[in-house]
C-alpha positions, 0 to 999 in steps of 0.5 A, spaced: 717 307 603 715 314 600 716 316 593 717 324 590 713 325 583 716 329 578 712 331 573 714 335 567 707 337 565 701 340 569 698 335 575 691 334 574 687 328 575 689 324 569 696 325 571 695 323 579 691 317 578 697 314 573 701 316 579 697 312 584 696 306 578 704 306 578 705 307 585 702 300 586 706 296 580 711 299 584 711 298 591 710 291 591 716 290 586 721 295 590 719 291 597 721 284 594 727 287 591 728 290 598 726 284 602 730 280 598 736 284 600 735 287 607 729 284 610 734 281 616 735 289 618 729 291 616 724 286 618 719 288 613 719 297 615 723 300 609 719 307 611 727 310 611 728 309 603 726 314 598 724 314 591 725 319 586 720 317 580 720 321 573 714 320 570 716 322 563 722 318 563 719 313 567 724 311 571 725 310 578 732 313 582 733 312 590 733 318 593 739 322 597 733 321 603 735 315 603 741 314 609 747 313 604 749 306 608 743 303 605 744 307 597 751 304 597 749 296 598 743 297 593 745 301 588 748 297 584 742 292 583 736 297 583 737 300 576 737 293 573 732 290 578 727 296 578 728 300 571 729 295 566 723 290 567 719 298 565 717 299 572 
């Protein structure tokens, strides 16, 4: 799982270390919701999923990286499930 940080203001080691503080709230929450959903296909490997965070917005979107047969069976839940308990 890889993720791509969109930052509106400059990248210093304020923002950087709120990306990594996020990053590990984030992590273990996509991969449940994840395992919760494809973990027979995947067996725990999610290294073909890719997320767009918006640091200002502070929200998470699935990224065109990802292989669209997999956006299309998450899609519906992810914005629910990952965004609106506030990361």
């Amino acid at each position: 799982m890889k993720f791509n940080w969109i930052i509106s203001e400059k990248n210093n080691a304020k923002i950087q270390q709120a990306c990594i503080d996020l990053e590990y709230r984030l992590r273990p929450k996509i991969t449940r919701f994840l395992m919760d959903r494809l973990d027979a296909e995947f067996d725990g490997n999610f290294n073909c999923f890719h997320f767009d965070v918006d640091m200002k917005n502070r929200w998470v979107w699935i990224s065109e990286k990802t292989p669209l047969k997999y956006i299309e069976h998450i899609k519906a839940d992810f914005d629910r499930e990952i965004n609106g308990s506030y990361f």
